[in-house]
C-alpha positions in Angstrom: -14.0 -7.9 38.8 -14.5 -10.8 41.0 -18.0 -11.5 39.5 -16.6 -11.2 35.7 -17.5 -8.6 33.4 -20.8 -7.1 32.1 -20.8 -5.5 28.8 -23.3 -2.2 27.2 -21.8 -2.8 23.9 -24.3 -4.7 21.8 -22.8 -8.0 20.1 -19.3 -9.7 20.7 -15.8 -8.4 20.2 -12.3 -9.8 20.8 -12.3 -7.5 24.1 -16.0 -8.9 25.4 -15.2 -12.4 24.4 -12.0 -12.8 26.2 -12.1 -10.1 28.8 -9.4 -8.0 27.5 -9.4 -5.5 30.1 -8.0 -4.1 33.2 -4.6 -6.5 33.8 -5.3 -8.3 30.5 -5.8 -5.5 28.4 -2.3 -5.2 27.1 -3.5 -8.4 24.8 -5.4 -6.1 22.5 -2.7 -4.1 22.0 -0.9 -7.7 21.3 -3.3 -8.6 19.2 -2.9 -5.5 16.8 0.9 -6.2 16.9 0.9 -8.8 15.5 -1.1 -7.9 12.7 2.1 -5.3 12.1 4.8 -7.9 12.6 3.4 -9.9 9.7 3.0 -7.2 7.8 7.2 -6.1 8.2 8.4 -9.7 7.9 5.7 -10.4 5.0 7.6 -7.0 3.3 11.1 -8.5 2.9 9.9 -12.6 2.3 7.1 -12.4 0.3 8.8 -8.7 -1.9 11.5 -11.6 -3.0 8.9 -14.7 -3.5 7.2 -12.0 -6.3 10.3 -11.7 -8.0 12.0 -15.0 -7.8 8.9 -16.9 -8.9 6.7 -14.2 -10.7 3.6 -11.6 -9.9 0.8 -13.9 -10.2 2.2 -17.1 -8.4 3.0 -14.9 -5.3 -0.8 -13.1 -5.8 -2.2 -16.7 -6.4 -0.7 -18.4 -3.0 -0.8 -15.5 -0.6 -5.1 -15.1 -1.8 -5.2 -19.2 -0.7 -3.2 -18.5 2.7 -5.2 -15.5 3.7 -8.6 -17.1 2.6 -7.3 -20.1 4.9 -6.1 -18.2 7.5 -9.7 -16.1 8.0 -11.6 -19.3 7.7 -10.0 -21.0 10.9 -10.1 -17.7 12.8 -13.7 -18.1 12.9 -13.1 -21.8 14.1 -10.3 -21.6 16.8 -11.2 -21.4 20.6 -8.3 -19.7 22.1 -6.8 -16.0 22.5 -2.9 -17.7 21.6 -4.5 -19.5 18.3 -5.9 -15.9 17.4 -2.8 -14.0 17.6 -0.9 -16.7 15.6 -3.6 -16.7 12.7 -3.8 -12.9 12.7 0.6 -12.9 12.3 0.7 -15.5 9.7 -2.7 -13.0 7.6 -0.6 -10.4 7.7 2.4 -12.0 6.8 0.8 -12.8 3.7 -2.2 -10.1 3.2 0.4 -6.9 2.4 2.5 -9.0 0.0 -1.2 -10.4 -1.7 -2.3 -6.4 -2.2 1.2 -5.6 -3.2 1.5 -8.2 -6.0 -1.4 -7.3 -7.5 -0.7 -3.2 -7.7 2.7 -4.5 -9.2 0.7 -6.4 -11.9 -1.4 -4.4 -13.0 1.2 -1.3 -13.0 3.4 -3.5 -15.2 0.4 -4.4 -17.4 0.1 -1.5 -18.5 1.9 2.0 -20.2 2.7 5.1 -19.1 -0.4 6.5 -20.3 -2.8 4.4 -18.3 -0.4 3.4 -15.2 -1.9 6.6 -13.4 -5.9 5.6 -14.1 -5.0 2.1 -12.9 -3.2 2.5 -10.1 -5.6 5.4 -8.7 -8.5 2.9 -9.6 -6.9 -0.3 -7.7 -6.1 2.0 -4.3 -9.6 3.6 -4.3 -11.0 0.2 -4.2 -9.4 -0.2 -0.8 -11.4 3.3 0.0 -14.7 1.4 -1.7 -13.8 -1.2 0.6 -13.9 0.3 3.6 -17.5 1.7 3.5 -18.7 -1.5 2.6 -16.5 -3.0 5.6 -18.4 -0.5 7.9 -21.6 -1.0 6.9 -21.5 -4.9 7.0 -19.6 -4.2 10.4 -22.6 -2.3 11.8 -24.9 -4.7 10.8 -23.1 -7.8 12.3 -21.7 -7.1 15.4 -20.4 -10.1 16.4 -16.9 -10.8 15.2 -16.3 -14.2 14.4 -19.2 -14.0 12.1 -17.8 -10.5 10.6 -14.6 -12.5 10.0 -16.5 -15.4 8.4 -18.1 -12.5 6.0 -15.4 -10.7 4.7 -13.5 -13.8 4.1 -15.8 -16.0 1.7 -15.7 -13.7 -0.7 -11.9 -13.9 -1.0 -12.5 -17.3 -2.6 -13.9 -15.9 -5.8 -10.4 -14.2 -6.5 -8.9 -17.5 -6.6 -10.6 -17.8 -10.3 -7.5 -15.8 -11.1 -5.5 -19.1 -11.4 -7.3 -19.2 -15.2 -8.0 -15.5 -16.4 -4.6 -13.7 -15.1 -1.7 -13.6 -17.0 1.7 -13.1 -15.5 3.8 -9.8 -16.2 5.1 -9.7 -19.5 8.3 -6.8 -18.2 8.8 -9.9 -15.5 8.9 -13.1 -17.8 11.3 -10.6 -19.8 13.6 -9.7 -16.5 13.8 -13.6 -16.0 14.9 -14.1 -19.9 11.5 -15.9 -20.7 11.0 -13.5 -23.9 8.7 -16.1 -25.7 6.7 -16.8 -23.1 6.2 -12.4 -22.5 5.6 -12.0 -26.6 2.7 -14.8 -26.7 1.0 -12.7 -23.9 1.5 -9.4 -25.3 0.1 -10.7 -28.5 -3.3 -12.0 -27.3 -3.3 -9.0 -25.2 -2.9 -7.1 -28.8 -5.9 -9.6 -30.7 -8.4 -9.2 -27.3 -8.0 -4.9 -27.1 -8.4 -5.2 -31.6 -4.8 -3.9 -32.2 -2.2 -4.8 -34.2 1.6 -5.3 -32.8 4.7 -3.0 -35.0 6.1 -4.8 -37.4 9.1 -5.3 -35.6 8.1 -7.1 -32.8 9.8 -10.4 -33.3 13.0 -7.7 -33.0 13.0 -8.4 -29.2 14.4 -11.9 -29.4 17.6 -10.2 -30.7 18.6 -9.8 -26.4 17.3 -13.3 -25.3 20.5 -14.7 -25.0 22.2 -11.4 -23.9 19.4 -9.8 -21.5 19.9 -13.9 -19.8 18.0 -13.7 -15.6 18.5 -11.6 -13.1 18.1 -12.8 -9.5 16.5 -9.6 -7.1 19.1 -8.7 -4.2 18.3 -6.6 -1.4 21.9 -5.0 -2.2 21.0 -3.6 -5.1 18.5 -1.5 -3.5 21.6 0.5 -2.5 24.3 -0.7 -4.4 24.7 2.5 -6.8 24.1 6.7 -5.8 20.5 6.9 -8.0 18.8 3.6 -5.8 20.7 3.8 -2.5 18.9 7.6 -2.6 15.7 6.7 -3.9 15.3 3.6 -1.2 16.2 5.9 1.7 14.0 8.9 0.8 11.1 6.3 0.0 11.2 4.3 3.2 10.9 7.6 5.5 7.8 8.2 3.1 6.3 5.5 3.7 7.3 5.2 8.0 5.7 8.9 7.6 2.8 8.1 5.9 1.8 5.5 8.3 2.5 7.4 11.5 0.3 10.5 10.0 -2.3 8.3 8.3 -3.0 6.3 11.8 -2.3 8.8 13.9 -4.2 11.5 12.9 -7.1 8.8 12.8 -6.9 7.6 16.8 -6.0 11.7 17.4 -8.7 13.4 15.5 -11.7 11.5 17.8 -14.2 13.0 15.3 -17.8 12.1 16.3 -16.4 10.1 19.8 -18.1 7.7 20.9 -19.0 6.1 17.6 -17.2 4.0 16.1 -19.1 3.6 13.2 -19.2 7.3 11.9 -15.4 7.4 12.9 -14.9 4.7 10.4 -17.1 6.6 7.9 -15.3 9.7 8.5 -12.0 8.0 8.2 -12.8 6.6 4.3 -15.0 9.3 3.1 -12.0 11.3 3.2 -10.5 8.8 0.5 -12.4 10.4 -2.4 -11.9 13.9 -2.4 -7.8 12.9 -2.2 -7.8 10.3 -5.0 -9.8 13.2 -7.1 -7.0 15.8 -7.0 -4.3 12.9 -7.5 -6.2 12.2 -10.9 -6.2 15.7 -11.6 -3.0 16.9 -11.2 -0.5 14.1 -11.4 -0.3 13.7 -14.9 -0.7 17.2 -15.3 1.8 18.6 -12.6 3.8 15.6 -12.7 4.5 13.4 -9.3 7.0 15.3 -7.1 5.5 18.5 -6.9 1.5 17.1 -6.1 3.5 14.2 -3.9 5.4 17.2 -1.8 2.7 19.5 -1.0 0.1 16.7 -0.1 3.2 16.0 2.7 3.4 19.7 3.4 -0.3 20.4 3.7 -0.4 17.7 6.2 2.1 18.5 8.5 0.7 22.2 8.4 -2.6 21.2 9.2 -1.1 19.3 12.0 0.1 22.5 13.4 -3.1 24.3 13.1 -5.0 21.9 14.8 -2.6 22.0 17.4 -2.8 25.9 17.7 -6.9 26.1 17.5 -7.8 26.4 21.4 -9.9 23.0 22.2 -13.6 25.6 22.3 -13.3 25.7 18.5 -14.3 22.1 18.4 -15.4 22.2 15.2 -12.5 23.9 13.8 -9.9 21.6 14.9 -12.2 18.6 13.2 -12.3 20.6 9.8 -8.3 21.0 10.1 -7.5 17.5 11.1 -9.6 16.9 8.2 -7.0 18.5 5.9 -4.7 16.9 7.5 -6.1 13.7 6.8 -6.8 14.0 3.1 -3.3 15.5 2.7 -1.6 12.6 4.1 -3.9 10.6 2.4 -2.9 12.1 -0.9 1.0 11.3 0.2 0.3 7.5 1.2 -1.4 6.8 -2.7 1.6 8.4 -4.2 4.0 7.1 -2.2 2.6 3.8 -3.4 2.5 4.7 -7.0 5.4 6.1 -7.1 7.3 3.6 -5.1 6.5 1.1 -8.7 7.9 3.5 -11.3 11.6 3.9 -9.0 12.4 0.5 -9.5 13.9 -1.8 -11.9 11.5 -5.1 -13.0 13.7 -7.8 -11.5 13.3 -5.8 -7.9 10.3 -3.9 -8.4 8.3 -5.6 -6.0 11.1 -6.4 -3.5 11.3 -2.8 -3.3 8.2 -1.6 -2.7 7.8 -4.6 -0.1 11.3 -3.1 1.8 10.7 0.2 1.3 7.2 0.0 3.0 8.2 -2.3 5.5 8.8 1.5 7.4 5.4 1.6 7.1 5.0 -1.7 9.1 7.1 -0.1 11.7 5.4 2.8 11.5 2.2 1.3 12.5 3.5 -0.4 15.6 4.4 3.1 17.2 2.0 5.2 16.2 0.1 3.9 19.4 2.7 4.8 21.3 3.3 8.3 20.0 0.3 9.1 20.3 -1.7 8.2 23.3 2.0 8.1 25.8 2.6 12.0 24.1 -1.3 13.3 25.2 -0.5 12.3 28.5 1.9 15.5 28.5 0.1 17.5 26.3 -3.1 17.0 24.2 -1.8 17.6 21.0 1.9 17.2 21.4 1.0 14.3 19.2 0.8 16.6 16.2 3.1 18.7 16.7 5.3 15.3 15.7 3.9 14.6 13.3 4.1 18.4 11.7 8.1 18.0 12.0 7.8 14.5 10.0 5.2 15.7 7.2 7.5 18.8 6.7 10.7 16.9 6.6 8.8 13.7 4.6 7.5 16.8 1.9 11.3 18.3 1.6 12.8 15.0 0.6 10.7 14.2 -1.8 11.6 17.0 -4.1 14.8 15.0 -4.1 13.1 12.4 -5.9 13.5 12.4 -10.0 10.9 13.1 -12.0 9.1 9.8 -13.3 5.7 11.6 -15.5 5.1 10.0 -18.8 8.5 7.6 -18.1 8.8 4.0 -19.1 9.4 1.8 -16.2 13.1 1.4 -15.9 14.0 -2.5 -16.6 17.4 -2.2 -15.3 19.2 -0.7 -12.6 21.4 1.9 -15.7 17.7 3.2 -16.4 17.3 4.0 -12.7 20.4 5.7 -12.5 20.0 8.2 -16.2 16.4 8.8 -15.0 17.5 12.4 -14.3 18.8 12.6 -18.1 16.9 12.1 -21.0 18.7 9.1 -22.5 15.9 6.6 -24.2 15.1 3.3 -22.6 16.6 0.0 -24.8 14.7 -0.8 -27.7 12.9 -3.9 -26.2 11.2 -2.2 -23.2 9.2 0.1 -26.1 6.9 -3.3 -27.3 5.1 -3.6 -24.5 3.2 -0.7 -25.3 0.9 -1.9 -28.2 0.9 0.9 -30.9 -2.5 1.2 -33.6 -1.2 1.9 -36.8 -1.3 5.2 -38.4 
């Protein structure tokens, strides 16, 4: 220690750069903290900013601040300047993803909202294998950083292809504005709009602009239950999804193939979601991904440590399980909500998965130190208790998204959604 620090590990890391170890290595931990705290904060602020001022302006700005932000990481000398950048990326990186799984959700209808949403979350999976290979391959960080930044730029072309929501222009009372869209939409795909499509002007004046409130995630039975049951998803989620990734410790020692192991397991969990949600409906695959993964929690916890390679195979269960529950969480999050606070309640709601990820470290590696996999016997109770509650959930297969907080609440009966919501969904002629 008094000579400094020699390092085996080939390249440059936050840790090797500024010595992160011994007394100094609580600044990692830091370091990853922050991440987490701009991710909770960015939740609430930027959930609002997407439905004050509209989908694609909140997409638009938080691409430019992140682009920004990884540009002068590579640039900035000092382990304070770090922190701060890596805060303010993930205040605005979760609400950037988030706006952009709202947009294209609200694009499009019921029959498509499953292929699209599956599609946009496994390009986070596609992402992360590429993210491992390029990571292998450059092993210093600041020019890792500098790599998978640049090509955020290109998504700033948005600002001239993307159109905003047509259900938000018609939340805030811009109906015009939502039909002109819709229409090219209609000439581009070769369709032709019903013949009473100019009928939706009719409510202009009446439907008038509704402002998003954190109250009225709670202000009636329907939402205050939906919000509750959704946030301990979503903290649950997180805890199982990281934890089971720093517990599991397949391949040790490699970082690499952990990584690999971690987002192969993507695929086969997005597969069965295609298959069965549209088939089964939400709740039911949603529930048993939760229950599959707090049971396989259990069996690894029971398989004595000199069946090494059976524990692996059931923490990989476990993993795909709560894999399965974190993509429908997300998916279903959208479809619970009205369109004036859609995306300020998915941004609350997985805020508890913000939280989520700042104890998970502490769960798990202050719980081994008593026993080895008390850790997952934890997370067993939450998967079992996160799989319960959902069944408490309604029902959302084949459903418009609701457009006011009345839909929410008669989504357990079979009343028909207003007229207007219908004409977003461009019919062929018979």
């Amino acid at each position: 220690c008094r000579d400094g620090w020699v390092y085996d590990s080939p390249g440059t890391s936050l840790v090797t750069e500024f010595n992160l170890v011994c007394e100094d290595s609580w600044k990692l931990d830091l370091f990853q903290s922050s991440v987490n705290a701009g991710f909770f904060i960015g939740s609430i602020n930027i959930g609002y900013i997407a439905d004050r001022f509209g989908r694609r302006f909140c997409l638009l700005t938080t691409i430019l601040a992140n682009v920004v932000c990884g540009i002068l990481l590579v640039f900035v000398p000092t382990y304070l300047w770090i922190v701060i950048l890596r805060f303010l990326q993930g205040l605005v990186s979760k609400g950037c993803w988030t706006a952009g799984y709202i947009l294209v959700t609200e694009v499009v209808g019921p029959r498509y909202r499953r292929t699209v949403g599956i599609l946009y979350q496994t390009a986070f999976s596609v992402g992360l294998l590429v993210f491992d290979a390029v990571a292998y391959a450059i092993p210093h960080w600041r020019w890792l950083q500098l790599t998978v930044t640049l090509p955020s730029c290109f998504f700033l072309l948005y600002y001239w292809c993307l159109p905003e929501s047509p259900r938000w222009l018609i939340s805030q009372g811009k109906n015009d504005k939502a039909m002109k869209i819709v229409s090219d939409m209609a000439k581009k795909n070769r369709k032709k709009m019903p013949s009473h499509f100019e009928d939706i002007k009719l409510e202009e004046e009446d439907g008038g602009k509704q402002s998003p409130s954190l109250v009225d995630l709670v202000r009636t039975p329907q939402m205050r239950k939906n919000t509750f049951i959704l946030m301990y998803n979503w903290f649950t989620s997180s805890v199982l999804y990281q934890g089971l990734i720093m517990h599991m410790g397949v391949a040790a020692g490699n970082v690499y193939l952990d990584f690999l192991y971690s987002a192969l397991v993507e695929f086969p969990a997005a597969f069965i979601i295609i298959v069965t949600i549209d088939r089964v409906g939400r709740r039911y695959p949603w529930a048993m991904a939760n229950l599959v993964a707090g049971a396989a929690c259990l069996v690894t916890a029971l398989i004595p440590e000199d069946i090494h390679w059976l524990k692996v195979i059931a923490a990989c269960i476990g993993r795909m399980g709560i894999t399965m529950a974190f993509e429908m969480v997300c998916f279903v999050n959208t479809e619970l909500y009205p369109t004036y606070i859609r995306n300020l309640g998915v941004m609350v709601c997985s805020s508890l998965c913000d939280v989520g990820g700042v104890i998970v470290p502490f769960i798990v590696y202050r719980l081994v130190e008593v026993w080895h996999d008390l850790p997952l016997v934890v997370f067993t109770v939450l998967g079992l208790v996160a799989g319960g509650l959902v069944l408490f959930l309604p029902e959302t297969k084949g459903r418009v998204l609701p457009e006011t907080v009345e839909d929410v609440e008669n989504f357990h009966g079979h009343s028909a959604p207003k007229a207007k919501k219908i004409y977003l969904r461009v019919q062929t002629p018979e």
